[in-house]
Each structure stands twice: as structure tokens, then as C-alpha cells.
C-alpha positions in Angstrom: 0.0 0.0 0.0 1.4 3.3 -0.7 2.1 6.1 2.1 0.6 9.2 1.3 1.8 12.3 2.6 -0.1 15.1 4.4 -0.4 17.6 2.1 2.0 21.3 4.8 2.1 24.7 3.6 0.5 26.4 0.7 -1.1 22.6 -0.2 -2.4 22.1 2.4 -4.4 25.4 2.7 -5.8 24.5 -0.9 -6.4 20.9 -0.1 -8.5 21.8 3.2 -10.3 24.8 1.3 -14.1 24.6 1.5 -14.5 25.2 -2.5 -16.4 23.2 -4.8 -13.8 23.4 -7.5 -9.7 23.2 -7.0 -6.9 23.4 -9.2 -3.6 22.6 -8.2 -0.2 22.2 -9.9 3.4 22.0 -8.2 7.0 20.9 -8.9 9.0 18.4 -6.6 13.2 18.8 -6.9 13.6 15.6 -5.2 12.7 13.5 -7.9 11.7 15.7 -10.6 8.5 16.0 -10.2 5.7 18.1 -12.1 2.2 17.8 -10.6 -1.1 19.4 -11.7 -4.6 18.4 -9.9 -8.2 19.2 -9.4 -11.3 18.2 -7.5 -14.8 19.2 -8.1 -17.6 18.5 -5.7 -21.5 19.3 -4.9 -23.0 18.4 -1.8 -26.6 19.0 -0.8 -29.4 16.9 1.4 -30.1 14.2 -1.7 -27.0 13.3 -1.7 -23.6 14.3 -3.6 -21.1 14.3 -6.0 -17.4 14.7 -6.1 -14.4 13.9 -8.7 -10.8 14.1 -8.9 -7.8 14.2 -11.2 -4.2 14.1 -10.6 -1.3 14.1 -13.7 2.7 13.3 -12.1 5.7 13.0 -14.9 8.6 12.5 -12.9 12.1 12.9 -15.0 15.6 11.9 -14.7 17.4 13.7 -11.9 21.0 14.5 -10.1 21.8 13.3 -6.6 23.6 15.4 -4.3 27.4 14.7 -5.5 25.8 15.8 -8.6 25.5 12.1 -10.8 22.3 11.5 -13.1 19.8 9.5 -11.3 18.1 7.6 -14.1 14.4 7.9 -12.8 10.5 8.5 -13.8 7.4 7.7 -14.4 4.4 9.4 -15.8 0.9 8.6 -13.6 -2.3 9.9 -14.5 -5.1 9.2 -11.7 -9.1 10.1 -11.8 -11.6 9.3 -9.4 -15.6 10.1 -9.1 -17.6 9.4 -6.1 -21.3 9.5 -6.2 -23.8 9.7 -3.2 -27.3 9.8 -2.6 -29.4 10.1 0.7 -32.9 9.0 0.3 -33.9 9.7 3.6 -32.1 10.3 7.0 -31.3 6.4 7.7 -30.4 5.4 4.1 -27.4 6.0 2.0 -25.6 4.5 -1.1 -22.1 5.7 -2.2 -20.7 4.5 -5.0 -17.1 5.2 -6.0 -14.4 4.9 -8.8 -10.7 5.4 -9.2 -8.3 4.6 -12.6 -4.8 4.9 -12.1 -2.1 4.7 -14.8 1.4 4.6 -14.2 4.0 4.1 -17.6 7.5 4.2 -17.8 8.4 3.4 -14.2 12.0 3.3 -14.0 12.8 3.2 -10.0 16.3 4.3 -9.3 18.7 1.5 -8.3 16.4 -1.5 -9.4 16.6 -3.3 -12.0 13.1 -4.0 -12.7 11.4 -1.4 -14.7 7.6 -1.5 -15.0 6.1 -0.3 -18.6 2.5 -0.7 -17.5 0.6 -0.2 -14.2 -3.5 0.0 -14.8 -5.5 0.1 -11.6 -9.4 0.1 -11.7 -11.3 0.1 -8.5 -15.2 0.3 -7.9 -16.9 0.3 -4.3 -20.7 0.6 -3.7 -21.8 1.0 -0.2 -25.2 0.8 1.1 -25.5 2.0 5.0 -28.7 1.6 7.1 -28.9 3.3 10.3 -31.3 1.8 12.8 -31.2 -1.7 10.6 -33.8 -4.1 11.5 -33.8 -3.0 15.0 -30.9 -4.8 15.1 -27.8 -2.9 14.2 -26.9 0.7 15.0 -25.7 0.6 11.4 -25.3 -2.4 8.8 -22.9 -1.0 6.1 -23.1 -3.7 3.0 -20.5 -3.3 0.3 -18.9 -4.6 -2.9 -16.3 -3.8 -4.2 -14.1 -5.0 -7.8 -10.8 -4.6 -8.3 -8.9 -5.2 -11.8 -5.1 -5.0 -11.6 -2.4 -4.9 -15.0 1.1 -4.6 -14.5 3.7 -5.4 -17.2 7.4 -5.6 -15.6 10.5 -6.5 -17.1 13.9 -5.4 -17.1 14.8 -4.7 -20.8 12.3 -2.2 -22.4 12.7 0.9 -20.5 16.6 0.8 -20.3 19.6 -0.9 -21.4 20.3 -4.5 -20.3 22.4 -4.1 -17.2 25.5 -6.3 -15.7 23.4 -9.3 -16.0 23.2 -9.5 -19.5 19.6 -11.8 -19.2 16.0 -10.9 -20.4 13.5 -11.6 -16.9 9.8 -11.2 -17.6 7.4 -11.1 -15.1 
């Protein structure tokens, strides 16, 4: 599972923002990495809506005694989350996320990966007050489809080891 960081300063203020629109971009030096984002999202008592987008190409960088890291990736993510309220005990959220990642070349490992393709959907129905039985009785389902290529050879020269691995 990735770690994802708390968004500090200037982020964070847009992040936390009470706006139904947002529109972020940024640049990371550690890594070489160029950002842009946005969310969009209505709320009212029938329920609600909200989605999200997120672009990262990450490039080829210098360490600190000033070598070429050979590094990147290029990730696009979008996710849409729908909800609706029907009445004060009832609710259904249903939610989506694709994530693309190409050209992942980690630095110091061998094993590149050409193709990541994440596709998640969740529905979740919750019931407050459920047959006099539960406080609440959340049912859910949820579908995951995973696609990763990996190999050592297509995104860079063969190392030391002179041998074609596919995984």
C-alpha cells in the first residue's frame, strides 16, 4: 500500500479549502517531479457528488554529489464518487478510481515497469437503525482489476546481467 503524505504549507491550505472546485499544480526537486490536480464537488441533502484528477511525470534527476539518477514515471489518476441520501437512515455511495502509471524506472532497481492499470469500484449501502438490530449495517462490494507489465529490458539498457526476466 502506498504512504501518502499530508499535504503542509501552501497545499495544504488549498487541499483543506471549503471550495467546490480546485486546481492545483506544483513541482517536486527531489525527484523531478511536475504535478497538476483538481477536484470538483456538490453536496446537498439528496446526496452528492465529487471527482478528482491528478497528472505526475517525474524525470531523470541528479543526486547530491551531482551524478544522473536515471528515474521516472508518468501517472495519471481520476476518481468520481457518487452519493445519494434518500432519507435520514439510508445511503448509497458508489465510487471509482483509474490509475495509470508508464515508464516506471525506479532508481537503483533493476526492474522497470512499462505498464501499471488500476481500476477500483466500491458501492456501499448503510442503514442506520437496521432491523432494530444494528446501530448501522454497512453492505458493500467492491471490484478490483489489476495490469502490470514488468520487465527489465524495455525501459533501459540490459544491465550487468546480460539476461531478459519477464514477469
Amino acid at each position: 500500500q502506498e504512504r501518502v503524505a499530508r499535504p503542509v504549507g501552501a497545499a495544504a491550505t488549498v487541499a483543506e479549502a471549503a471550495r467546490p472546485f480546485k486546481l492545483a499544480a506544483g513541482y517536486d526537486g527531489a525527484g523531478n517531479v511536475k504535478t497538476v490536480a483538481m477536484t470538483a464537488a456538490l453536496r446537498d441533502a439528496a446526496g452528492f457528488v465529487s471527482a478528482g484528477a491528478r497528472y505526475d511525470h517525474a524525470q531523470n534527476y541528479e543526486d547530491g554529489n551531482g551524478d544522473k539518477i536515471d528515474y521516472g514515471y508518468k501517472r495519471d489518476s481520476e476518481q468520481l464518487a457518487l452519493g445519494w441520501t434518500p432519507n435520514a437512515d439510508t445511503t448509497l455511495r458508489l465510487s471509482g478510481i483509474r490509475d495509470y502509471i508508464a515508464d516506471d524506472i525506479q532508481a537503483h532497481y533493476s526492474q522497470d515497469v512499462p505498464i501499471t492499470r488500476r481500476m477500483i469500484g466500491k458501492a456501499v449501502l448503510s442503514r442506520k437503525n437496521a432491523f432494530g438490530l444494528f446501530e448501522t449495517l454497512d453492505t458493500s462490494f467492491t471490484l478490483k482489476d489489476t495490469v502490470r507489465q514488468a520487465d527489465n529490458y524495455s525501459l533501459r539498457a540490459l544491465g550487468a546481467q546480460r539476461m531478459l526476466v519477464d514477469i
